[in-house]
C-alpha positions in Angstrom: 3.6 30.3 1.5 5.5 29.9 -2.1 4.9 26.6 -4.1 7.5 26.3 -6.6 6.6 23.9 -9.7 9.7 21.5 -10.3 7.4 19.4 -12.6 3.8 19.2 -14.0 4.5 16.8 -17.1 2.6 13.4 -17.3 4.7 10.0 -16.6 6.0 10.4 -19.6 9.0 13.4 -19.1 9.5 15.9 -21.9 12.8 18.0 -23.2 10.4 21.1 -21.6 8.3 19.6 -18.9 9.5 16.9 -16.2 6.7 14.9 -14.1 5.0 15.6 -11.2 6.6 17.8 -8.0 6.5 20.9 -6.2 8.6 22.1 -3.8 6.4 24.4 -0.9 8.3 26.9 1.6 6.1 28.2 4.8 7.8 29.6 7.3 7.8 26.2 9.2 10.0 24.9 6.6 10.1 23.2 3.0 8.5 20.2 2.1 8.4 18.5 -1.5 5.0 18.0 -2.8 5.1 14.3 -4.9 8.5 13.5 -6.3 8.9 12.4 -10.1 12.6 11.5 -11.4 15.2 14.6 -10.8 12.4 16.5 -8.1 15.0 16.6 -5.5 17.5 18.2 -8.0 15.3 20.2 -9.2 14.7 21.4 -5.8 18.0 22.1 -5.1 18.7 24.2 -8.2 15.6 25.9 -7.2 17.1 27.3 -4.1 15.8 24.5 -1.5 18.2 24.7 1.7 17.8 20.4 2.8 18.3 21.5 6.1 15.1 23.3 5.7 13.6 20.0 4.4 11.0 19.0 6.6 8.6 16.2 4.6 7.4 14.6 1.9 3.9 14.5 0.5 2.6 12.4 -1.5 -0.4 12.6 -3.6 -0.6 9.1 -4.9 2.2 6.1 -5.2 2.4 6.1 -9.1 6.3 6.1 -10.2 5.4 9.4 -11.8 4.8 10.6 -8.5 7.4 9.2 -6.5 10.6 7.5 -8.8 12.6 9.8 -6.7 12.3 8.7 -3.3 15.7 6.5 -4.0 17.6 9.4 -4.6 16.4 11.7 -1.8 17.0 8.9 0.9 20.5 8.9 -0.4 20.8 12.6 -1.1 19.8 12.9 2.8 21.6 10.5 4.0 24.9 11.8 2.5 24.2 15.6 3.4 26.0 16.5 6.6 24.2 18.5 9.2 20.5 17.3 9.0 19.5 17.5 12.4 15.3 16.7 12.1 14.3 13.4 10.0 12.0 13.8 6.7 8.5 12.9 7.9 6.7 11.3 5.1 3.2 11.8 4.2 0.6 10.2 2.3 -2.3 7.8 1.3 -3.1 4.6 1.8 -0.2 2.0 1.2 2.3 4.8 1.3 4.1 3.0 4.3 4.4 -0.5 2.4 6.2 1.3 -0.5 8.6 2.8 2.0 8.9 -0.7 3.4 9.8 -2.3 -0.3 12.1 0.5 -1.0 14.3 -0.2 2.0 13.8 -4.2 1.4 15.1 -2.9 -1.9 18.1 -1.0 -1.1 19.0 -2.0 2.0 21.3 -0.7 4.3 22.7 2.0 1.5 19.4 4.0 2.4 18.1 5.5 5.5 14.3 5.2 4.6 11.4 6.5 7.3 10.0 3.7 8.6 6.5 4.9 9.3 4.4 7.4 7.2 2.1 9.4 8.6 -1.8 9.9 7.6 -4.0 12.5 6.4 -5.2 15.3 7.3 -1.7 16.2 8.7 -0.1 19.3 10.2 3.3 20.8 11.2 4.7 24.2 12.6 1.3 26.0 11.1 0.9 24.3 7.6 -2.3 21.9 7.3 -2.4 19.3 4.1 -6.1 17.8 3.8 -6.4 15.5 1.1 -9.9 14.7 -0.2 -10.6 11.5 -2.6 -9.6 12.3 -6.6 -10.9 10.8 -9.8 -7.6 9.3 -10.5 -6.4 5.8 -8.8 -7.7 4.1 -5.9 -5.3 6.0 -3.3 -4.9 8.9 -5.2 -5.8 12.4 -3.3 -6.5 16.0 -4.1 -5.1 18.2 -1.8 -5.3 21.1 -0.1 -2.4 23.1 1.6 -3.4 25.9 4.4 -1.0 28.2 6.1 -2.1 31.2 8.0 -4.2 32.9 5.2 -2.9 30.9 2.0 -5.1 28.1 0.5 -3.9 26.6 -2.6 -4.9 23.5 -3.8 -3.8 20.5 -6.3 -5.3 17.5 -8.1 -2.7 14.7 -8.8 -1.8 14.7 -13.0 -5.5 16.2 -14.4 -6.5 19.4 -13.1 -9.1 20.0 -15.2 -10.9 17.2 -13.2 -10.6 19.0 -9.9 -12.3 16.4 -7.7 -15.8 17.4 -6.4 -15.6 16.9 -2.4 -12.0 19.3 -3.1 -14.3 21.6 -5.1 -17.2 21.9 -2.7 -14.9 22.4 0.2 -13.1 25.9 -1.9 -16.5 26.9 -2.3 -16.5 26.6 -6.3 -19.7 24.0 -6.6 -22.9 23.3 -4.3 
């Protein structure tokens, strides 16, 4: 597995760091971890094939994690050749805010109507998210293919969530 940080700023972008999103390869596929402003580009000028696309995971529904959706919906819908939909994954409400930004834009996106729940797995990759000291809905998660575990806490990692912590074997 490679993880391949296209942002780790705050909500508020930076000339040197852009907000949250990661864009993880498995042999399975690609998916974008969380998707600030510009992730998809980023992802692109990062190498990311978006025929290799296969989801979207979200850690939490703050605009710093997910201003992008907009432009990957359209990005996607305009790319020729995508033959398997974008499953999108995520917490509680994540299918409402798909909902409102179709209601938004209409018929000039193709937005996934349905978003699917955690723990969640796909051609040999398993995300587990665990409850985080952050907002409500927001998760800590935890990304497992074949021997590879790595792990992420939404925005402040230096408060690495303690069910996430026990479960790496770090406190208990």
């Amino acid at each position: 597995m490679q993880i391949t940080v296209l942002g780790s700023g705050s909500a508020q972008p930076t000339h040197r760091r852009a907000s949250a999103g990661y864009l993880v390869e498995w042999p399975g596929g690609a998916l974008l971890l969380d998707a600030a402003a510009g992730t998809y580009m980023r992802a692109l000028r990062a190498g990311l094939d978006p025929r290799c696309l296969r989801a979207l995971v979200l850690s939490h529904l703050h605009p710093d994690h997910t201003a992008d959706l907009p432009a990957l919906f359209w990005a996607r819908r305009q790319t020729p050749g995508l033959a398997t939909p974008l499953e999108i994954v995520g917490p509680d409400g994540t299918a409402e805010l798909l909902s409102r930004v179709q209601a938004l834009y209409g018929s000039w996106l193709d937005v996934p109507r349905e978003a699917s729940p955690f723990p969640w797995e796909l051609d040999g990759l398993l995300v587990q998210a665990f409850p985080a000291r952050h907002s409500a809905e927001a998760v800590c998660l935890r990304l497992t293919c074949e021997m590879d575990a790595p792990a992420m806490s939404p925005d402040d990692v230096a408060r690495v969530c303690d069910v996430l912590a026990e479960a790496l074997g770090e406190r208990g």
